[in-house]
N, C-alpha and C positions, 0 to 999 in steps of 0.2 A: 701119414702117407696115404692112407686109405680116403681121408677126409680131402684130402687135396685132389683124389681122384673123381670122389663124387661131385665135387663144387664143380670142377671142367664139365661134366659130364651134364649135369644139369642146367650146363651156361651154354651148351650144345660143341665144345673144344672135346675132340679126339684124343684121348693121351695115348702117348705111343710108349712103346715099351724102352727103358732107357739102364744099360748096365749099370749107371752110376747106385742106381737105386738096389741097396743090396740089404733089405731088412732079414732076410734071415742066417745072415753071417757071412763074411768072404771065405774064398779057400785061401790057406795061408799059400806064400810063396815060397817054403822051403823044403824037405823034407822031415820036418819035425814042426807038428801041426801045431803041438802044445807052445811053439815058440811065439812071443808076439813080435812082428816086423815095427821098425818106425822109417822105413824109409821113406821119405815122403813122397818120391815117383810112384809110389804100390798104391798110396790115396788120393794121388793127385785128381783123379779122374771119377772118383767117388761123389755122392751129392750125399750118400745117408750111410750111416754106419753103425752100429750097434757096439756095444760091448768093451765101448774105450770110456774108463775113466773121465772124469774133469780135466784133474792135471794134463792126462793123454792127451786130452782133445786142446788143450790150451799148446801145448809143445807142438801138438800136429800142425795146428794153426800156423805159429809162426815159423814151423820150417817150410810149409808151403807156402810162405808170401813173402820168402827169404830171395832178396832178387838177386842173388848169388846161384838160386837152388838153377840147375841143369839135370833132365832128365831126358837119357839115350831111351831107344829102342820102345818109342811110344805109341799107342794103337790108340787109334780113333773108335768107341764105342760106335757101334751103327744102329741108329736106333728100326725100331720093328712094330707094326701095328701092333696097338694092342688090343687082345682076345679076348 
């Protein structure tokens, strides 16, 4: 993540600040943090993510490219200079 920062940075490309990018953990979405979510609208919008599994990440995979998947009540990340 870092490395992809410096490479922009040295090619003279601004990197803006971008929620997708969450290396040091998301907050979970329920009220029991020790629970892990799979619903795939909670990663839809994710680019990085830590702390899932192989298998996780294969399941995540195909319920986000499931062209069935419909996800309500979505917010656009706004991205922000970054500092």
């Amino acid at each position: 993540d870092v490395f992809l920062g410096m490479c922009l940075q040295l090619i003279g490309v601004k990197p803006l600040r971008h929620q997708g990018f969450r290396t040091f953990g998301i907050p979970r979405p329920s009220a029991a943090p020790h629970l892990q979510t799979f619903d795939p609208c909670f990663y839809r919008e994710l680019m990085v993510v830590h702390s899932l599994s192989v298998p996780q990440i294969w399941l995540m995979w195909n319920l986000l490219h499931d062209p069935k998947l419909s996800c309500h009540n979505q917010t656009d990340p706004k991205p922000r200079v970054f500092r």
